[in-house]
Backbone as CSV, one residue per row, in Angstrom:
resi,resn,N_x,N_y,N_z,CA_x,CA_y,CA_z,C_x,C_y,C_z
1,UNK,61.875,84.940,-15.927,61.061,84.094,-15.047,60.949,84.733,-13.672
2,UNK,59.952,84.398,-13.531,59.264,85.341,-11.947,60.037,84.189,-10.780
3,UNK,60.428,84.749,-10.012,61.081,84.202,-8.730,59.673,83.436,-7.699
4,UNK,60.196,82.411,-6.830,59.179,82.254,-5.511,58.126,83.501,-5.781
5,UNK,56.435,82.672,-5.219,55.620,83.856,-4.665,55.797,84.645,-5.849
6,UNK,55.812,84.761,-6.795,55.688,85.905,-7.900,54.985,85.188,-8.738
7,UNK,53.850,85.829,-9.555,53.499,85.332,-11.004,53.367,86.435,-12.100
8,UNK,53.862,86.213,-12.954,54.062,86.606,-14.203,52.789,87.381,-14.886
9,UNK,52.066,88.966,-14.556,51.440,89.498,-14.927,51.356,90.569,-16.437
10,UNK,51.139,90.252,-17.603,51.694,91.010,-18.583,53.736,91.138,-18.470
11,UNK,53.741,90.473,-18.120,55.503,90.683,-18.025,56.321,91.488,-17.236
12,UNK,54.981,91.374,-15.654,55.221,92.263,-14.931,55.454,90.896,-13.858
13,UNK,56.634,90.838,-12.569,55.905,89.899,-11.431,55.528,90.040,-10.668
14,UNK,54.140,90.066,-9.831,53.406,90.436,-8.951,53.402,89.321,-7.738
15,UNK,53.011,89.781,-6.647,52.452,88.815,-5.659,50.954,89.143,-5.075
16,UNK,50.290,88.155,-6.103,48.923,88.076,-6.576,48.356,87.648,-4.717
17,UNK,49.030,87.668,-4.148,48.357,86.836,-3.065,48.041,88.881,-2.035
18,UNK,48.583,89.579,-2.382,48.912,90.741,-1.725,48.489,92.335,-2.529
19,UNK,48.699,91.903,-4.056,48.498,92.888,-5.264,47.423,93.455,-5.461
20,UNK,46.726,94.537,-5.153,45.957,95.095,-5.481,45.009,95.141,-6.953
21,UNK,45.933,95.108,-7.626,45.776,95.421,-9.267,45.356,93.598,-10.083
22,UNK,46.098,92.800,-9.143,46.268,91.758,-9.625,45.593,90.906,-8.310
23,UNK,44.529,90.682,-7.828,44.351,90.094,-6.679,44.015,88.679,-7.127
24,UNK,44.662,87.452,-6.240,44.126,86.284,-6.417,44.736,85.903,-8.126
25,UNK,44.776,86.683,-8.835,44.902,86.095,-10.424,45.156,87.889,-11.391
26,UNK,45.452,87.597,-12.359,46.105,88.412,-13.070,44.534,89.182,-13.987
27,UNK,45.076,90.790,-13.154,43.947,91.222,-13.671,42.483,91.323,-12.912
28,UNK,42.555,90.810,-11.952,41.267,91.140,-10.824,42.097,92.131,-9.845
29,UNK,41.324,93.126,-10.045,41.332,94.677,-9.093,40.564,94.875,-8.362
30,UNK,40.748,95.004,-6.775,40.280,95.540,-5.663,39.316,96.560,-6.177
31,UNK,38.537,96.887,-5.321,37.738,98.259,-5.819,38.342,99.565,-4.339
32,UNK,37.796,100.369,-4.654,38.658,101.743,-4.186,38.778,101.475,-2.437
33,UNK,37.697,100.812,-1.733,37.594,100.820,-0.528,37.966,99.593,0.148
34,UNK,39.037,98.627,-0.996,39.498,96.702,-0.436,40.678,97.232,-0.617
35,UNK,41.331,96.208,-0.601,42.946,95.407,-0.167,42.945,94.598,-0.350
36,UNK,44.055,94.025,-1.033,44.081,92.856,-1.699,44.921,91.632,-0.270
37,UNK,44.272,91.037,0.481,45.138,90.037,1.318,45.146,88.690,1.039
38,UNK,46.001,87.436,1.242,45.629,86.218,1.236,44.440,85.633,0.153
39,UNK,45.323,87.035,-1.505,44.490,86.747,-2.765,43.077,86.902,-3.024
40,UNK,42.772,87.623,-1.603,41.152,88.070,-1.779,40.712,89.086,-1.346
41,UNK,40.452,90.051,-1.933,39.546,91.823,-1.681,38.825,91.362,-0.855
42,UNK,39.467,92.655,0.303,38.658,92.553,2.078,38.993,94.220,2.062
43,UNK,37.799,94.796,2.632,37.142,95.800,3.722,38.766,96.795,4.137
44,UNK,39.137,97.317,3.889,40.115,98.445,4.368,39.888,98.688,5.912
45,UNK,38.636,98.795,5.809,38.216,99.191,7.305,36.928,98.503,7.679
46,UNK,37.430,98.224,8.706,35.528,97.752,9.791,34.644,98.513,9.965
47,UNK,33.497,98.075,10.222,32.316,98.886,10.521,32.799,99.636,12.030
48,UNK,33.091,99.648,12.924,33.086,100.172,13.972,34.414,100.499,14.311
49,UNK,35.750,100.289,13.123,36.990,100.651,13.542,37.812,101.238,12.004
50,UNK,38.712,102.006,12.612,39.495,101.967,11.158,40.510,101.483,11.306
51,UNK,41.357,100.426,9.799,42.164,99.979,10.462,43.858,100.684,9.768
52,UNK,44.829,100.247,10.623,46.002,100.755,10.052,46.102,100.432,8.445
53,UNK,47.075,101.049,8.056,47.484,101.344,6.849,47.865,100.486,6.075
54,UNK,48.604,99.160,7.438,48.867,97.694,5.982,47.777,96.848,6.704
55,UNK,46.351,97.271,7.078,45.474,96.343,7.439,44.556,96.219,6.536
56,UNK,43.956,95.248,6.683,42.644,95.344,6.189,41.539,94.813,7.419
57,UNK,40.214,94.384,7.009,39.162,93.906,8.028,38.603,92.309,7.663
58,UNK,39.202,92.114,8.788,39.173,90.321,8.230,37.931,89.710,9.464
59,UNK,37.315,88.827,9.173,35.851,88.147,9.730,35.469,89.327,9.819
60,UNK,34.626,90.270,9.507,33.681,91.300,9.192,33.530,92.579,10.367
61,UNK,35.013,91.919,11.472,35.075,92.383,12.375,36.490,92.950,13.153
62,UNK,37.452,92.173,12.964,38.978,92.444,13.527,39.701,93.100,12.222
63,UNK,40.601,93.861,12.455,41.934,94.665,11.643,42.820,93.699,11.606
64,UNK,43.407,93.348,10.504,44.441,92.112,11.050,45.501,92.914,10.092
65,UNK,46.758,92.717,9.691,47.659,92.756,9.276,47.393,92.172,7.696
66,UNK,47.552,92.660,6.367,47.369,91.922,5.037,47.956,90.745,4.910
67,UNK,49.225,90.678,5.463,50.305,89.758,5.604,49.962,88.298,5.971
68,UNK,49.346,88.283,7.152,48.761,87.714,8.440,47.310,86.833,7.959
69,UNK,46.567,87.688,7.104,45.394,87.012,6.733,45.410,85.435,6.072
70,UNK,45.292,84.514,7.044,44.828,83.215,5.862,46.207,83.016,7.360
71,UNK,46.859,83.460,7.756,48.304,82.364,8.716,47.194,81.826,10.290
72,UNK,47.449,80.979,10.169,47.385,80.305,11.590,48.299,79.970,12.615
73,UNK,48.415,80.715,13.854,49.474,80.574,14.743,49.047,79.810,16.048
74,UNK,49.863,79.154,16.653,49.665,78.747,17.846,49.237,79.642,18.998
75,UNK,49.030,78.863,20.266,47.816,79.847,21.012,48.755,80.671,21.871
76,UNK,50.377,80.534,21.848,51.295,81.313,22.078,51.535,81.754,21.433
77,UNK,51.168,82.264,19.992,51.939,83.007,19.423,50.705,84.016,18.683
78,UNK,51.364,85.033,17.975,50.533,86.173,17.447,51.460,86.217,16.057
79,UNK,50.811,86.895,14.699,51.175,86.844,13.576,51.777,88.116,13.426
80,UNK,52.955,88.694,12.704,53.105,89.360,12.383,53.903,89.714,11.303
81,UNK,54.095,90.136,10.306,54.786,90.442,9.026,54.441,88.861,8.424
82,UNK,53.496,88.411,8.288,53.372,86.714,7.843,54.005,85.391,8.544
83,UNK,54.400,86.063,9.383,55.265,84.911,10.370,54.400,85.281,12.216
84,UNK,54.528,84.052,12.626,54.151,83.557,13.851,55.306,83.834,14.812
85,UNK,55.129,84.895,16.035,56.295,85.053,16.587,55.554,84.978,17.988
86,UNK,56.142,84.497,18.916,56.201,84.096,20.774,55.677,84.809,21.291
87,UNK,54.469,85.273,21.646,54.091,85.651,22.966,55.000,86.290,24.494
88,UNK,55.567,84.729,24.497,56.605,84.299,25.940,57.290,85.631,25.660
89,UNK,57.110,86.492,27.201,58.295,87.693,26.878,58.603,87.054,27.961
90,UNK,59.890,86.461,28.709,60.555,86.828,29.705,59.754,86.089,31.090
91,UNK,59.565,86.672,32.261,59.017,86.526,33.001,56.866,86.453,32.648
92,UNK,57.053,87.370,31.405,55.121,87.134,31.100,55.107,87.141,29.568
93,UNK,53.531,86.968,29.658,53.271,86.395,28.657,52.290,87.220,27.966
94,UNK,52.884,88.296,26.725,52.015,89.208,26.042,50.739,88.634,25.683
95,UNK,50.368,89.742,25.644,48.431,89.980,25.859,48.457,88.955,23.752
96,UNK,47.068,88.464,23.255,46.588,88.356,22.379,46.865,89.809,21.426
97,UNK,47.378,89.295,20.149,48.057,90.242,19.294,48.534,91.124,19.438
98,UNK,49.613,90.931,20.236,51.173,91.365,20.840,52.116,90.218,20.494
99,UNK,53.151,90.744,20.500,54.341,89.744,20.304,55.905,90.500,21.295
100,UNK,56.495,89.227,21.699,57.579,90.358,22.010,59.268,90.024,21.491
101,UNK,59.787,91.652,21.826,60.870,92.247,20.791,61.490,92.542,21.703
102,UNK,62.589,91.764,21.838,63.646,92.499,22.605,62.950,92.545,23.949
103,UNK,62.614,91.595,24.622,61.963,91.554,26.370,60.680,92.141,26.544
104,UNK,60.790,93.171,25.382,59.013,93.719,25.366,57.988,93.292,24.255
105,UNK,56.838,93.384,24.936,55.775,93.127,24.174,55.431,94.770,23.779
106,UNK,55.001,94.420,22.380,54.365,95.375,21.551,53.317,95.206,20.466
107,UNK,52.399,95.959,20.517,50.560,95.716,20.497,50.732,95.777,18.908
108,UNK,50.690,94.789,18.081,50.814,94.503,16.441,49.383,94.530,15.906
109,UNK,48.225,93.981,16.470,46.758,93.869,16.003,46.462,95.211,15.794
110,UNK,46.903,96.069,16.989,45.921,97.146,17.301,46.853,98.971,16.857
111,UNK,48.053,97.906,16.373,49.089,99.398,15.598,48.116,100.207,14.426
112,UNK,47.696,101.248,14.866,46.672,102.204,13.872,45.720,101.985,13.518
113,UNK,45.165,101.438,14.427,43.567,100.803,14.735,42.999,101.871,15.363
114,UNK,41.490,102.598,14.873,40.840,103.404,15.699,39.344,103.444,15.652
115,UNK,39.199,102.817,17.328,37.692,102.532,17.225,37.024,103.510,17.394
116,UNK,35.652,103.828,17.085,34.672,104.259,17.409,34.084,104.341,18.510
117,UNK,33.695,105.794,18.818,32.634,105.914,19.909,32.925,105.098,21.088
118,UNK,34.203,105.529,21.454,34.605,104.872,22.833,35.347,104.004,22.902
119,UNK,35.236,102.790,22.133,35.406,101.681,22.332,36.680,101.212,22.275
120,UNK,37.350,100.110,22.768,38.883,100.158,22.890,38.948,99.028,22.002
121,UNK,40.142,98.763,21.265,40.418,97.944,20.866,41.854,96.786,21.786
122,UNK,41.389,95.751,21.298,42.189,94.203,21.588,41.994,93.596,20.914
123,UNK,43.773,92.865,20.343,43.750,92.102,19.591,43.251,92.378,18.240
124,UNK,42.758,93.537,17.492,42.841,93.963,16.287,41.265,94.093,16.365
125,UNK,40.164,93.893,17.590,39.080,94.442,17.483,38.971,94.788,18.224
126,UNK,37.817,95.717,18.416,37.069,96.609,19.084,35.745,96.550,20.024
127,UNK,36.052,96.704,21.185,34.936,96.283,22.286,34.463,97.528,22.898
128,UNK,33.227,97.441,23.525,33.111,98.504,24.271,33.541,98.535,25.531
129,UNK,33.537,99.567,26.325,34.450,99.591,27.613,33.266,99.168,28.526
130,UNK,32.333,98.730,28.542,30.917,98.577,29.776,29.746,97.635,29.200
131,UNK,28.708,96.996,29.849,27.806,96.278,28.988,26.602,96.652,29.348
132,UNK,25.237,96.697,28.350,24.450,97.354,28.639,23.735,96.773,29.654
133,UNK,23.626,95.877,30.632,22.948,96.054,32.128,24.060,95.930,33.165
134,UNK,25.351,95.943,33.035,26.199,96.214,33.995,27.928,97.057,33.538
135,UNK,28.044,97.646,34.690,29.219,98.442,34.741,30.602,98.248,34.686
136,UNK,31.356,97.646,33.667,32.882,96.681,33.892,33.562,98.013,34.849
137,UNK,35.057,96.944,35.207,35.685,97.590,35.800,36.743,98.300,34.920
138,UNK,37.552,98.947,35.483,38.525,99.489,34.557,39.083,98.842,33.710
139,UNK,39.715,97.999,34.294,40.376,96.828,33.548,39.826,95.973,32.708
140,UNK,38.809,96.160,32.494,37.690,95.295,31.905,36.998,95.937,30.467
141,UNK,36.312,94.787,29.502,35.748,95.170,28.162,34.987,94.697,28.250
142,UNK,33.402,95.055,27.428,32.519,93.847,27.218,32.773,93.342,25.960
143,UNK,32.456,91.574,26.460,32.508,90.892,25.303,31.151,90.510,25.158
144,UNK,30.170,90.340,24.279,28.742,89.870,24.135,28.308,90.318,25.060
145,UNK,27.881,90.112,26.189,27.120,90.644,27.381,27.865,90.898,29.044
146,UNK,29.159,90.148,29.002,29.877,89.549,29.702,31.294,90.937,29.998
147,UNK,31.318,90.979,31.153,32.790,91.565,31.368,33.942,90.680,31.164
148,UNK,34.954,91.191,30.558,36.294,90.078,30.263,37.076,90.908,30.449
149,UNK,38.655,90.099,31.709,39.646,91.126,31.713,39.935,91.309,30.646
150,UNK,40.738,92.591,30.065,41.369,93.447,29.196,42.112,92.224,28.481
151,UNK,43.381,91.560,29.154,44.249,90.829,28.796,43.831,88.703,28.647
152,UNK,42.434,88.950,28.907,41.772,87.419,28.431,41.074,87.531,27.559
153,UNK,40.938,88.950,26.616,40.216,88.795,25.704,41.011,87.881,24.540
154,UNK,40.457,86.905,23.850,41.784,86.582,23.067,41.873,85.211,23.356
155,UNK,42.309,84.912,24.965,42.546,83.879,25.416,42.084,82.172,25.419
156,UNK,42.337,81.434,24.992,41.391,80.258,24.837,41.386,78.955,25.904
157,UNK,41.355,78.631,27.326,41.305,77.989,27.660,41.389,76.777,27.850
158,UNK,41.610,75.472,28.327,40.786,73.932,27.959,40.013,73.923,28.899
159,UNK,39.122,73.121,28.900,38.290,72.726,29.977,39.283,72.849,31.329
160,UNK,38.229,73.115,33.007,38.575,72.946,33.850,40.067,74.245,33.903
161,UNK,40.015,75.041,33.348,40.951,76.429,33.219,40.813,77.503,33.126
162,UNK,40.744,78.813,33.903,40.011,79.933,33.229,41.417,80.767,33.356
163,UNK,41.004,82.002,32.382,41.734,82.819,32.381,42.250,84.175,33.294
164,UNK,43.545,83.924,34.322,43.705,85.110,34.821,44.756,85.564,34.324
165,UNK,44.301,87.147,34.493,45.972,88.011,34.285,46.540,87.621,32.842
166,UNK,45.720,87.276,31.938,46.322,86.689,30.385,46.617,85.531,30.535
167,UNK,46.507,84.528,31.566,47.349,83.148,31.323,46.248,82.444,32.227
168,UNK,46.390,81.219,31.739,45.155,80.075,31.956,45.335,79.697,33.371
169,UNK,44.565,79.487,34.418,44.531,78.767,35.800,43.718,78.079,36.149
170,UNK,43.562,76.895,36.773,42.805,75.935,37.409,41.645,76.488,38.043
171,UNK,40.922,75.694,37.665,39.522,76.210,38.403,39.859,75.508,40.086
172,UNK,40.500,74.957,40.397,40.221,74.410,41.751,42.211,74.507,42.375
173,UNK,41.936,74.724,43.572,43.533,74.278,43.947,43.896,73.518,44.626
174,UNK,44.412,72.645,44.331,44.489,70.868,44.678,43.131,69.934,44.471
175,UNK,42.628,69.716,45.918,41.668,68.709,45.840,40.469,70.124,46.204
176,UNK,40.924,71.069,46.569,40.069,72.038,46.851,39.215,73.101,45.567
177,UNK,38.377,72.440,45.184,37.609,73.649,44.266,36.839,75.019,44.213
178,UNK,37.429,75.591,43.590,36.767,77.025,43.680,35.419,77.322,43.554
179,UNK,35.149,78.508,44.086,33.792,78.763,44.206,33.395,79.296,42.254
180,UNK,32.236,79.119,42.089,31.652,79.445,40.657,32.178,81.342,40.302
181,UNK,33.185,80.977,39.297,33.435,82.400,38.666,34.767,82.994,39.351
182,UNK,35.799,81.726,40.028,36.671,81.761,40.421,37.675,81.052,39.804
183,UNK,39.080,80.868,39.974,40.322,80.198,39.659,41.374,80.066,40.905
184,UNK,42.419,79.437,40.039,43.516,79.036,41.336,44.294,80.036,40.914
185,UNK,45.349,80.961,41.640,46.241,81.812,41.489,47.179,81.598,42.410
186,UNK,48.088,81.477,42.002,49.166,81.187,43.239,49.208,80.340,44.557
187,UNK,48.011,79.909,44.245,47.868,78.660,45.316,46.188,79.098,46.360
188,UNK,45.747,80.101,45.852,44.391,80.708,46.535,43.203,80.936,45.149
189,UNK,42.299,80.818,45.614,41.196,80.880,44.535,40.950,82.273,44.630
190,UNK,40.955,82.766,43.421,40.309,84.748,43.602,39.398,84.847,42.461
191,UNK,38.990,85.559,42.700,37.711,86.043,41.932,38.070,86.916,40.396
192,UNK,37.781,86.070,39.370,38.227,85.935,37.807,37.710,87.354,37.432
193,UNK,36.528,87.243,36.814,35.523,88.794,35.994,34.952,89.203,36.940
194,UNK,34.100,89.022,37.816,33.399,89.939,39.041,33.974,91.117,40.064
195,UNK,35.462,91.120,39.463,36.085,92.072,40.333,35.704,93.508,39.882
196,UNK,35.163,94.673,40.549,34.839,95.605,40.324,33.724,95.940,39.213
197,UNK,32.770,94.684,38.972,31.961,94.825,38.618,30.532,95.453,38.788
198,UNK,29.712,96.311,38.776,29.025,96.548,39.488,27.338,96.177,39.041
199,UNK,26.716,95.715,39.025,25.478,94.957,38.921,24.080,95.517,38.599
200,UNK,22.695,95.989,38.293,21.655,96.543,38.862,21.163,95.924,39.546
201,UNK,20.307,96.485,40.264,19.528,96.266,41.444,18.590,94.957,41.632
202,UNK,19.088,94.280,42.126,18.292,92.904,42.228,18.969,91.511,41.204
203,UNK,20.583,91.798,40.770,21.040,91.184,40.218,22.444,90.544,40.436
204,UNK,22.918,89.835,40.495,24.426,89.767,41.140,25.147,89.034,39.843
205,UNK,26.693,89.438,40.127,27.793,89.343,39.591,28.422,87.454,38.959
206,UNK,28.061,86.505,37.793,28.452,85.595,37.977,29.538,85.752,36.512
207,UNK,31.019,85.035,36.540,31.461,85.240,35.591,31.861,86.574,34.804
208,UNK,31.479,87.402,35.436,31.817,88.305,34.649,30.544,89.340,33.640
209,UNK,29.433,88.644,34.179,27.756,88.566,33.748,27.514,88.886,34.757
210,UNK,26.026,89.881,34.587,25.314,89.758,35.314,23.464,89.348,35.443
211,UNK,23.772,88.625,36.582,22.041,87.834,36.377,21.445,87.773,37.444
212,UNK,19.823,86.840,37.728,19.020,86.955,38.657,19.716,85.624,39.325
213,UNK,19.943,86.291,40.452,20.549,85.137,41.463,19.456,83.986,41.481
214,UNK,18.330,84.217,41.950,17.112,83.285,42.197,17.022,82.185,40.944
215,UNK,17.283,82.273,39.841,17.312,81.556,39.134,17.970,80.587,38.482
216,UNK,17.935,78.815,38.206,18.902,77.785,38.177,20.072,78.401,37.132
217,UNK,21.335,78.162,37.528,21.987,78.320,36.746,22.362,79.986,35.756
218,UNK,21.799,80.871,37.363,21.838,82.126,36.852,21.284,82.850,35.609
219,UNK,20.563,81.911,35.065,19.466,82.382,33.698,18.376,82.761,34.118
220,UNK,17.980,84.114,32.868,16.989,84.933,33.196,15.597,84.517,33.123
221,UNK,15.170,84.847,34.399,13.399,84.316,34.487,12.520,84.199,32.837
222,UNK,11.414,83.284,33.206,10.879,83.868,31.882,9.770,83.091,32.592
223,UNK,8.616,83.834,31.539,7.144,83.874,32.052,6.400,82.291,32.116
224,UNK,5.711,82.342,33.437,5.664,80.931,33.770,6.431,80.148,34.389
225,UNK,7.454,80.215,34.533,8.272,79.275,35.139,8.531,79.540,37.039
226,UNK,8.801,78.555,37.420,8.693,78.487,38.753,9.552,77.572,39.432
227,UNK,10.301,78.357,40.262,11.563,77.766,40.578,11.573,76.741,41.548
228,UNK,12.534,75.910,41.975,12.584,75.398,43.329,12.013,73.320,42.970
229,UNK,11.999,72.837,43.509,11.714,71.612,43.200,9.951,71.114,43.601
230,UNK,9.625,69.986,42.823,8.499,69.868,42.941,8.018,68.443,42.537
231,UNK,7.624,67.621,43.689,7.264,66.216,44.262,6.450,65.829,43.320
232,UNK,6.207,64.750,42.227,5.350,64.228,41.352,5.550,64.605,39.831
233,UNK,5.176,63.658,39.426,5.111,63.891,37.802,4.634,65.328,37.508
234,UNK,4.909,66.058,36.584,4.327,67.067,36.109,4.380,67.680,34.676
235,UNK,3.570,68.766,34.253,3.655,68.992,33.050,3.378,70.365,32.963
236,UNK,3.837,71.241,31.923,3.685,72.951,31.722,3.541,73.045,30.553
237,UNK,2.714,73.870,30.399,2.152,74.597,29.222,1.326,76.064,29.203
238,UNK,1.843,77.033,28.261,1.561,78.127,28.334,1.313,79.027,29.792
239,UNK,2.304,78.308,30.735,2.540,79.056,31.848,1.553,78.409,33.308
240,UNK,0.874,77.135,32.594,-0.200,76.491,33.720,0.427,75.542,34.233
241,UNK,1.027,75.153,35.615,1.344,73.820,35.796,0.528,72.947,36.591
242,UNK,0.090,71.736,36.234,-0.182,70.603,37.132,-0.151,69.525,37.551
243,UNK,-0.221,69.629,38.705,0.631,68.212,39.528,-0.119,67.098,39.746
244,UNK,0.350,65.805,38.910,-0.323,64.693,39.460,0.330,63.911,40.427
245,UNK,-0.077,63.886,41.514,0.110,63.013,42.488,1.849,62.647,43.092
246,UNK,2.111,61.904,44.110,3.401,61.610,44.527,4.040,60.741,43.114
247,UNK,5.483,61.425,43.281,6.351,60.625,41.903,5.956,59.092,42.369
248,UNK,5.694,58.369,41.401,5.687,57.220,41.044,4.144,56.797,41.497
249,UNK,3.344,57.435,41.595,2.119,57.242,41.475,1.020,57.521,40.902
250,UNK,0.993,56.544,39.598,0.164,57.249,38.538,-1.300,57.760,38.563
251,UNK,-2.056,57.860,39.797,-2.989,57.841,40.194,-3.859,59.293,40.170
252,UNK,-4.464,60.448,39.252,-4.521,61.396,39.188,-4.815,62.431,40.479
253,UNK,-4.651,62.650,41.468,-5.375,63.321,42.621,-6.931,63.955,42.404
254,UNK,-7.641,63.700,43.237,-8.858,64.314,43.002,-9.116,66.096,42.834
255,UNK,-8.081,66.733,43.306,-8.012,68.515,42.955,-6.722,68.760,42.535
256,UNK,-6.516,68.700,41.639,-5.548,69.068,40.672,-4.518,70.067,40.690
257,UNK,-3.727,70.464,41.336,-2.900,72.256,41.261,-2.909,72.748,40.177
258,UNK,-2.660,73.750,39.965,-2.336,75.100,39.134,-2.166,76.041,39.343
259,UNK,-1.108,76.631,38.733,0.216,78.149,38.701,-0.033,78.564,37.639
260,UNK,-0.570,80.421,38.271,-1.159,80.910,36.952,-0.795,82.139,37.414
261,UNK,-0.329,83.151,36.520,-0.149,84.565,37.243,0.238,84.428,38.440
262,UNK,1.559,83.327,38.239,2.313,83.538,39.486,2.121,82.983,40.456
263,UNK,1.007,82.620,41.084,0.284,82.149,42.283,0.233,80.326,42.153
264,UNK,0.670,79.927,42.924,1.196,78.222,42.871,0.170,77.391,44.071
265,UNK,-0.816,76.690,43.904,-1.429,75.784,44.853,-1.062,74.871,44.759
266,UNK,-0.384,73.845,45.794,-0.082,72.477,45.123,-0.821,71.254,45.856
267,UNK,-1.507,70.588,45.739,-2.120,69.508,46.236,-2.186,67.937,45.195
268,UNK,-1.733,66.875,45.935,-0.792,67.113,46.982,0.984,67.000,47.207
269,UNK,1.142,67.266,45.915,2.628,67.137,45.733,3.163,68.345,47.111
270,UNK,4.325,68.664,46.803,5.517,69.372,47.174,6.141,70.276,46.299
271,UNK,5.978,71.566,46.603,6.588,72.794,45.791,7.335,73.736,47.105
272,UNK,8.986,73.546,46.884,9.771,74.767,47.839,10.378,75.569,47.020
273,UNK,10.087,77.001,47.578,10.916,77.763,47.170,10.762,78.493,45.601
274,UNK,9.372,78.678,45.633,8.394,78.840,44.163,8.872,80.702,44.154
275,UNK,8.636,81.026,43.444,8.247,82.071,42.963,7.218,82.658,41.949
C-alpha cells in the first residue's frame, strides 16, 4: 500500500500531483517541453523567461516553483518547497518571492530564472527595466505602462495605502493628506513612483505614469474633447459641441455654439480653460 500523497501506478507509487509520467492520474505524460505541477502539464518555460530547473510557467507568465503551484499564501508570506514561509526578516520585510533564512532574505521566485532581452525579473516574472513613453529610474520596472519600485512589485495594498520601500503607507499623515502620487513615510509625505522618473516633452510624472497634465484626471486627450467647465446643458457628438442656453433654462438660444477642429464659440453659455 502506497503511503500519504502516493497512488498506486502499475505497482509503482507515484505522486501524481508532481509525476511527470503519471500527471494528475496514472498514465497521463507530460509532453517533452511540460512539467508535471499541482497534477497538471505547464510550460517548462515562459515566453519571455526561462525558468529554473524545479520550475515550471504558471499564469502564462511567472516561473513559480512545481511545488508551489495551486498553494496560496498570505500577503506576508512567499511559497517555497510547498510550504508558506514569512517574509518578516528582522528589522524588514523581504521583497515579493523572497522569504527569509536565518535573518536573510533570499530571492526563491527568481532562483534560475532568465529573462530576455534585458528584462529583470521579480517575484518569478519578468519586467522590463523602462516604459515605452517614459524613462524609470534605476530602482524602478515597468509594470503595464507605469513605473513601479523594484520592491512594490508584488505588493498589494488596501485602499487609502500605497506602497513604499516594499511595505504599505498611508496616503495622508494624520489629518494632513498627501499630495496625488504621494504617501506618509515616517511622518512626511514623499514622493512614491515619480522619483527619478523622467517624462517626454509636454508630459508630467503622475504615479509612476506618465501623462498630459492639462487633462481631467491625467488621461490622454482624445479627439473632440474640450477641457475646462462649461455653463448650460450640453451635448457632443462626433467632436461638435452645442450649448443650449444657461443651466436650467430650457430655452434654445437664438445662435447656437460649436467646437469643431478645435476652435470653441460659445454663446451664451460659459467655457474656461478650453483647449
Amino acid at each position: 500500500m502506497c503511503g500519504t500523497g502516493a497512488t498506486d501506478c502499475s505497482g509503482t507509487c507515484v505522486n501524481v500531483k508532481l509525476d511527470d509520467a503519471n500527471c494528475g492520474a496514472c498514465g497521463r505524460k507530460c509532453g517533452a517541453t511540460e512539467a508535471c505541477a499541482s497534477g497538471q502539464c505547464l510550460p517548462r518555460n515562459c515566453t519571455a523567461a526561462s525558468c529554473g530547473v524545479d520550475q515550471v510557467c504558471s499564469n502564462a507568465s511567472v516561473c513559480q516553483q512545481r511545488t508551489c503551484v495551486g498553494v496560496t499564501c498570505a500577503a506576508n508570506e512567499t511559497c517555497s518547497d510547498g510550504k508558506c514561509q514569512t517574509r518578516d526578516c528582522g528589522q524588514v520585510t523581504c521583497a515579493p518571492g523572497s522569504v527569509c533564512r536565518n535573518g536573510v532574505c533570499l530571492d526563491i521566485a527568481c532562483n534560475g530564472v532568465n529573462c530576455s532581452g534585458g528584462n529583470v525579473c521579480l517575484n518569478g516574472q519578468c519586467f522590463p527595466p523602462t516604459c515605452a513613453d517614459s524613462t524609470c529610474a534605476a530602482t524602478q520596472v515597468c509594470v503595464g505602462t507605469t513605473c513601479a519600485e523594484r520592491t512594490c512589485v508584488g505588493v498589494v495594498c488596501s485602499m487609502g495605502r500605497v506602497c513604499v520601500a516594499g511595505a504599505c503607507q498611508p496616503e495622508s499623515c494624520g489629518i494632513t493628506p498627501c499630495a496625488m502620487g504621494q504617501a506618509c513615510a515616517s511622518g512626511s509625505c514623499v514622493d512614491v513612483a515619480c522619483r527619478g522618473v523622467t517624462c517626454a516633452s509636454g508630459r508630467t510624472c503622475v504615479r509612476g505614469a506618465c501623462v498630459n497634465p492639462m487633462m481631467p484626471g491625467g488621461a490622454a486627450p482624445s479627439s473632440g474633447f474640450a477641457s475646462g467647465s462649461t455653463l448650460g446643458a450640453s451635448s457632443m457628438s462626433n467632436g461638435t459641441h452645442r450649448n443650449q442656453g444657461v443651466l436650467g433654462d430650457s430655452t434654445p438660444p437664438s445662435e447656437p455654439s460649436t467646437q469643431s477642429n478645435g476652435t470653441h464659440t460659445n454663446q451664451p453659455g460659459q467655457v474656461s480653460n478650453v483647449r
